[in-house]
N, C-alpha and C positions, 0 to 999 in steps of 0.2 A: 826607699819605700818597699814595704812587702804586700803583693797579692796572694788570697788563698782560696782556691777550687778545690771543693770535692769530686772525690771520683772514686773508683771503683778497683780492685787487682782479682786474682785468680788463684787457690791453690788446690791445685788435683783440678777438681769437682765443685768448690767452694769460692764463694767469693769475700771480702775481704775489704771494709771502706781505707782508702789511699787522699792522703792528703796533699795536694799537690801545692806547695811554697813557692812564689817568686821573689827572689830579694836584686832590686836593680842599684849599683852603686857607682859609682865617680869609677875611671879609669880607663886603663886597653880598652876597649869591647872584644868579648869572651862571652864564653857557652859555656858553662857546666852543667850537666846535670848528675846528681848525687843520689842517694837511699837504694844501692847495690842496683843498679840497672843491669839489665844486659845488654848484647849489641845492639836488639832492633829497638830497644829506648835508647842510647845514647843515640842512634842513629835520625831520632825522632829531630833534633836541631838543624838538620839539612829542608826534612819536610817541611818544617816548622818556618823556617826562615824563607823558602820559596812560596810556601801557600801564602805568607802574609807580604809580599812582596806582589804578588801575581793579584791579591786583591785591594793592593794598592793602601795597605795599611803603615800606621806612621810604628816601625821598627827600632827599638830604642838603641842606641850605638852607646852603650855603655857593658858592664861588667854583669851579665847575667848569673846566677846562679838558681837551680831550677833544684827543690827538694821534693824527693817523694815518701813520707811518713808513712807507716813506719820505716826509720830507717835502717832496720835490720833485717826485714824482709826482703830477697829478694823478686824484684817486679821482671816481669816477661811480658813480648809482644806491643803491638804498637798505638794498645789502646791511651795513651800516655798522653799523642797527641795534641789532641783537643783541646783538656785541661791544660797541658805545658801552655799552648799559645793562648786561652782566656786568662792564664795567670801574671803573662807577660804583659797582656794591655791592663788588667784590672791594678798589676802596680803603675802602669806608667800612666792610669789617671784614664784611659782610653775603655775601660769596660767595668758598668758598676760594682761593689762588691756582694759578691753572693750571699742570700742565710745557708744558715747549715742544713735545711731540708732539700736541699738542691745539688745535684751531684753530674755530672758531665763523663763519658769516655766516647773514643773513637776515633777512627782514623782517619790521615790525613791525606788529602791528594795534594801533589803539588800546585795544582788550582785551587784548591780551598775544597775542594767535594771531602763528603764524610763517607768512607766505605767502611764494609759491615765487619763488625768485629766478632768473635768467636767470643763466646760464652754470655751474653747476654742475661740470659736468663737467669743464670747464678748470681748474677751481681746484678738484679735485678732483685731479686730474693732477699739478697744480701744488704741492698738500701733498703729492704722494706722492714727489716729487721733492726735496721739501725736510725729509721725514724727520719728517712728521706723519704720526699712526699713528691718531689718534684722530678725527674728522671730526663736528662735528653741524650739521646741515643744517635745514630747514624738512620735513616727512614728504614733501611736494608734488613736491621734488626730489630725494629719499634714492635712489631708483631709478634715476634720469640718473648720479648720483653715485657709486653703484656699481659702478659699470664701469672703474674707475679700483682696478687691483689694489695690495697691501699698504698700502691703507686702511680701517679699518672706520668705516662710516656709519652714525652715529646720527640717523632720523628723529623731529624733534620736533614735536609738534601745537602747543607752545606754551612762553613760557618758562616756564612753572609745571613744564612737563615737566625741563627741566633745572636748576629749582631744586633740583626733590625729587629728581632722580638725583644730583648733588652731596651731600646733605644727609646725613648719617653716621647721623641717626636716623631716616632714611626707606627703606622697604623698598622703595620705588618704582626700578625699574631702566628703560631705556631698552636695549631690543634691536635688536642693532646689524641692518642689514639685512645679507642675505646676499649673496655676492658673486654678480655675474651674469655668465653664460655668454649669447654673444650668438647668437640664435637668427632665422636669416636664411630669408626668406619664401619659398616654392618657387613661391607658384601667384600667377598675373595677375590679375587682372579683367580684359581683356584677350589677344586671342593675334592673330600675323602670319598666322594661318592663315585669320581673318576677311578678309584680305584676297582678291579675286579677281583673277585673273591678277596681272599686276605682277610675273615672277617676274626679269626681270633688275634690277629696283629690289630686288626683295627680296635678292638677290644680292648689292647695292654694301649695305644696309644690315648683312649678314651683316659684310662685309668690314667695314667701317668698325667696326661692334660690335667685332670679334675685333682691329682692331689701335690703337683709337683715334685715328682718323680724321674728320676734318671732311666733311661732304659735303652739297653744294648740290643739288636736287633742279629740274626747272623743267619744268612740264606746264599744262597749262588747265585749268580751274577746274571739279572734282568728279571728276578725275582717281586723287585718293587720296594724294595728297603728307603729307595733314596726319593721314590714317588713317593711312597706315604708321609716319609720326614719331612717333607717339602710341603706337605698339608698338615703339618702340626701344629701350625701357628692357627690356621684357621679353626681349631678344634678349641682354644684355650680360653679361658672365662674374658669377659671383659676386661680391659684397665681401667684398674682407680684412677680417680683424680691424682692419689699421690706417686702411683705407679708413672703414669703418663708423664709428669715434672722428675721424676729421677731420671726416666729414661732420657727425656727432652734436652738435662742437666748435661747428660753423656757425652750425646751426641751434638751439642752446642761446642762443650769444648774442644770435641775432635773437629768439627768445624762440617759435621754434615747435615745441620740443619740450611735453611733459603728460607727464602722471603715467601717462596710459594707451599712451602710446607716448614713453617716456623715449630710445629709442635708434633712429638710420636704419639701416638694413636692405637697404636696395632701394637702386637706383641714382637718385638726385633727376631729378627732370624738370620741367623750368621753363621756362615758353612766356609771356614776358611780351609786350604789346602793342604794336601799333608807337607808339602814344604817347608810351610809358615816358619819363622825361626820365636825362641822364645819369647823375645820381646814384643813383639806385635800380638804374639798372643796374650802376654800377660801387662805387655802397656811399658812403654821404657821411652827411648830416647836421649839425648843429654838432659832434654826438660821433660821431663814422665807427661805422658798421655797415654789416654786409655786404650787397652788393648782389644782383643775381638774378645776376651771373655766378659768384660765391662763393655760392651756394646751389646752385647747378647742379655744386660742386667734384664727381668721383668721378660724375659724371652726365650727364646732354645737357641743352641749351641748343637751343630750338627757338623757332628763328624765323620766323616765318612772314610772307607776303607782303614777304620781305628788301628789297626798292626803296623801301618806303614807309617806313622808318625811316627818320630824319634822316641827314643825314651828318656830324654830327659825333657822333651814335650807333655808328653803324659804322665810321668813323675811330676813334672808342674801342676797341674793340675787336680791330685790332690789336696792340699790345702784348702782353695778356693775351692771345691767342690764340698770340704767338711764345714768351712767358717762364713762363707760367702762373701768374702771381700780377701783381697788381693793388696798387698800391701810394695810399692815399686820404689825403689832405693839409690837415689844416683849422686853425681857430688853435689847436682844443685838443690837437690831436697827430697824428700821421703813423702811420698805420697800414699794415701787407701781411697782404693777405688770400691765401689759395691761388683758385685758381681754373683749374684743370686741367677742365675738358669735353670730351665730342665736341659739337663745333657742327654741328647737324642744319639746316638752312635750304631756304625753300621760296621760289618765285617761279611767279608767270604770266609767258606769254614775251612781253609787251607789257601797257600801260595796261588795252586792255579785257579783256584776258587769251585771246583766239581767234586770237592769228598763228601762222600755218602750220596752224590746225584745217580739216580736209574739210570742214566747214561754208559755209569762207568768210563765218562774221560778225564775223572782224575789221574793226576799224573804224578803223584807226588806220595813217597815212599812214608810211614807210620811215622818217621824218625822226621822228616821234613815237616809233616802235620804239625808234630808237638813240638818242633822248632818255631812254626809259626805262630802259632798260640802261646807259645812263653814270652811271645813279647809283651804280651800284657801283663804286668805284675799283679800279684794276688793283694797287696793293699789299694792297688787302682780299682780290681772288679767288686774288691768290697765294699764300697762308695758308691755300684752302680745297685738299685731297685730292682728292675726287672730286666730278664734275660728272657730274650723272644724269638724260638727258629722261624723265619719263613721260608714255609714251603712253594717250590715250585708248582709255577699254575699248568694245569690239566687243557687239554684241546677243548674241553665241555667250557668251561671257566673263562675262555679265549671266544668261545662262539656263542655262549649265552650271556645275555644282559640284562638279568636280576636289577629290578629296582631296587636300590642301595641308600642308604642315609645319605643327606648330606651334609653337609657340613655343621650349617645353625641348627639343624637337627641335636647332633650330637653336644653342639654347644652349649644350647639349652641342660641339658642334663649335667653337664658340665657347670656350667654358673647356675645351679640350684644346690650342688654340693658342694662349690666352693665357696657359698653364702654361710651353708652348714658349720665350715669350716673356721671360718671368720670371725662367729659369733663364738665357735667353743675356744678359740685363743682370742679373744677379742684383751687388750690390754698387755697383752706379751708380743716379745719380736717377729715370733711365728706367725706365717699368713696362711700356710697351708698344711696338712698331714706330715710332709715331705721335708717341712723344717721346723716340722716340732721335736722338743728336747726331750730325752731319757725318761726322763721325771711328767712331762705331759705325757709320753708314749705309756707308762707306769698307770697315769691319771686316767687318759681316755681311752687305751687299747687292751682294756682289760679283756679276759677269756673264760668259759665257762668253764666243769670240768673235764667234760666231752675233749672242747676244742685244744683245753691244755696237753693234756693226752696227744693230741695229734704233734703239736706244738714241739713236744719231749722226744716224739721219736723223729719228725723233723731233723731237730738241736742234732741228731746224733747219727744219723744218716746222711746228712749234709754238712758233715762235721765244721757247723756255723759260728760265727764271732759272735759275740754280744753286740758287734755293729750291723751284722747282717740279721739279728734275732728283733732289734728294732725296727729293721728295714722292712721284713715282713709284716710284722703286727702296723707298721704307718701303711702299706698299702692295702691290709687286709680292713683298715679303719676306713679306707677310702672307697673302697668295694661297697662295704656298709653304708656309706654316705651316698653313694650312689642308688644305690636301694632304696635310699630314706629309711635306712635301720636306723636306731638308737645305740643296739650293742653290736658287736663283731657275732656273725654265728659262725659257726661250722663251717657251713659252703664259703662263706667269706673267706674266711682262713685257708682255707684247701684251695679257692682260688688261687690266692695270693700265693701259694706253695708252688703252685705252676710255675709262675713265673721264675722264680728263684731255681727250680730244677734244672734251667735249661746251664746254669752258670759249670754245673757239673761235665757237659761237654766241651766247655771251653779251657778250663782249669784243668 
């Protein structure tokens, strides 16, 4: 006799319906299980035989063979479980058989309890697309999982829990969770307003926030580079409903959602160390997961002390910074992750970090400077937007405390031009200024003759790419939208030149 459960798999970021087969036949008694598992599925017939031992279930001493469909895919992880063991009683007569709108994963404790599995949400997604209506989950992850509309989630503590909800003479029901409304954080721990003076850095970080912008910062050390980055996230428009489910997607499969915070909200903010080795930043493993720059999707990426990173760290790095997603290669399978950021980046402007300080305790010879600064390649700085010096703060600056924006202050202004934005790509992949393409930059960064003129002697003075000629005209579009202009003027554009100028000290 054969049992069949639906259930759920995983690849990258996606989910994937998995058909779990039992065929029980005459002979030894034997375990297989088949459709390329890996260790911690094969491993699943130890849990599998103790949970239902432990809950005192009738075990069939025959010839097991357990299929997971497709069988050319290979499955990961131990969500396997659940379905392996209802496929086992539903052929041996011990568990009704399923419709196809009804799909099970989860993991097993050797007592029968169902703990939380990683990626919920995707294969939550994933059944809803594929016309299951019915969903039972581990209770740990029912809430990640409901956010995923025209599915109901049944959280189960355990499988006793879904035995007796099956069961025709059990009054025991399983309620389904209710579906959840995503409910986005308004207040920081944090605000820009902690910051003192800095008000033309606070300026490029507005900008940057409001068009999705990269922007390198480069001052001496206690300056406030790593303070302001640290309030970037609190500056940045709200997240979409569809923002908050990719992010959510991410960090489900790296496995840093909970039960108490099943859904992201906020904009991720990730400052990994200049140690990091490539893979964790760009997502590997033997089984690819995502890296800090796919955790950082829908959020900023904060680098600090950027010279001290390897160079084939930030050589990484281009790529995903031109295409927004990340593509990670290993023998088990080729994964694309999304990975769309604002890259926020901090430097000192030399080794000991005091060249050009009023101090004079630079310590570091012209030829050390420009050793330093050549770690950065010229195709890396020409991927970043805005180049920002901050300046050292003054005794006045340190003793006076100017009432300052703060934060939803500036965020308002911020989500009124990213609305701007929205609707002039509304139907293309671009969401903001900062990822719109060549041909939109042509479309809506148009220039008068004034501003062209400015434009020409720009090109040639900053002897500019056609990738940094676009980079200007998208922030100088952004400028404008912060204005509530219609076209780019003048000052717009001359703004925008600012910021680009600074890249000429570091190059």
């Amino acid at each position: 006799m054969v049992g069949r459960i639906r259930s759920l798999g995983l690849i990258g970021i996606h989910g994937y319906t998995v058909a779990c087969e039992c065929s029980l036949a005459p002979g030894l008694p034997s375990f297989d299980v088949v459709g390329l598992p890996d260790a911690a599925v094969k491993e699943s017939r130890e849990r599998v035989r103790a949970a239902a031992r432990s809950m005192n279930l009738a075990f069939p001493r025959q010839r097991i063979v357990i299929n997971l469909a497709p069988a050319d895919t290979r499955k990961n992880g131990t969500i396997y479980d659940l379905p392996i063991l209802l496929g086992i009683l539903s052929a041996s007569g011990e568990f009704p058989e399923m419709p196809d709108d009804c799909a099970f994963f989860g993991e097993l404790s050797l007592s029968g309890e169902l703990r939380r599995a990683n990626g919920a949400l995707p294969m939550a997604l994933a059944a809803e697309k594929a016309g299951i209506r019915r969903l039972f989950v581990p209770a740990d992850c029912a809430g990640e999982a409901a956010y995923a509309e025209n599915v109901e989630v049944y959280p189960a503590e355990s499988v006793d829990d879904i035995l007796r909800h099956f069961d025709k003479y059990s009054d025991f029901e399983i309620t389904p969770v209710a579906p959840r409304a995503i409910v986005r954080s308004e207040e920081y721990p944090i605000c820009l307003s902690d910051v003192r003076g800095q008000s033309f850095c606070k300026r490029a970080l507005e900008i940057a926030a409001a068009g999705g912008h990269n922007i390198l910062m480069t001052g001496t050390p206690g300056s406030g580079k790593s303070m302001m980055a640290k309030r970037m996230p609190s500056i940045m428009p709200d997240m979409t409903r569809t923002e908050c489910i990719e992010a959510t997607e991410i960090y489900s499969v790296a496995g840093l959602t909970s039960r108490e915070k099943p859904i992201i909200t906020e904009r991720p903010f990730r400052a990994p160390h200049h140690t990091i080795s490539l893979a964790a930043l760009s997502g590997g493993s033997a089984v690819p997961r995502p890296g800090e720059i796919s955790l950082s999707h829908n959020g900023v990426l904060f680098l600090d002390e950027l010279p001290e990173f390897p160079g084939i760290i930030l050589e990484g790095l281009r790529a995903p910074l031109e295409d927004g997603t990340v593509t990670v290669a290993r023998a088990a399978a080729s994964v694309t992750y999304p990975c769309r950021f604002v890259l926020v980046a901090a430097m000192n402007p030399c080794k000991c970090g005091w060249h050009g300080h009023k101090s004079g305790k630079c310590t570091c010879s012209p030829e050390a400077v420009r050793r330093y600064r050549e770690r950065l390649s010229g195709p890396l700085l020409d991927r970043i937007d805005m180049f920002v010096e901050v300046e050292s703060l003054e005794w006045k600056d340190m003793e006076s405390r100017p009432v300052s924006e703060t934060s939803a202050v500036v965020r308002e202004r911020v989500n009124a031009a990213r609305q701007l934005q929205q609707a002039r790509f509304a139907g293309s992949p671009a969401e903001c200024n900062g990822q719109a393409t060549s041909v939109q930059v042509e479309e809506f960064c148009a220039l008068d003759e004034k501003s062209r003129d400015l434009m020409k002697r720009a090109f040639t003075r900053f002897n500019l790419t056609a990738r940094s000629h676009d980079k200007i005209l998208r922030v100088a579009r952004t400028i404008a939208d912060l204005a509530g202009s219609a076209e780019i003027q003048y000052e717009h554009l001359a703004e925008s030149l600012q910021y680009r100028s600074g890249m000429e000290e570091i190059s």
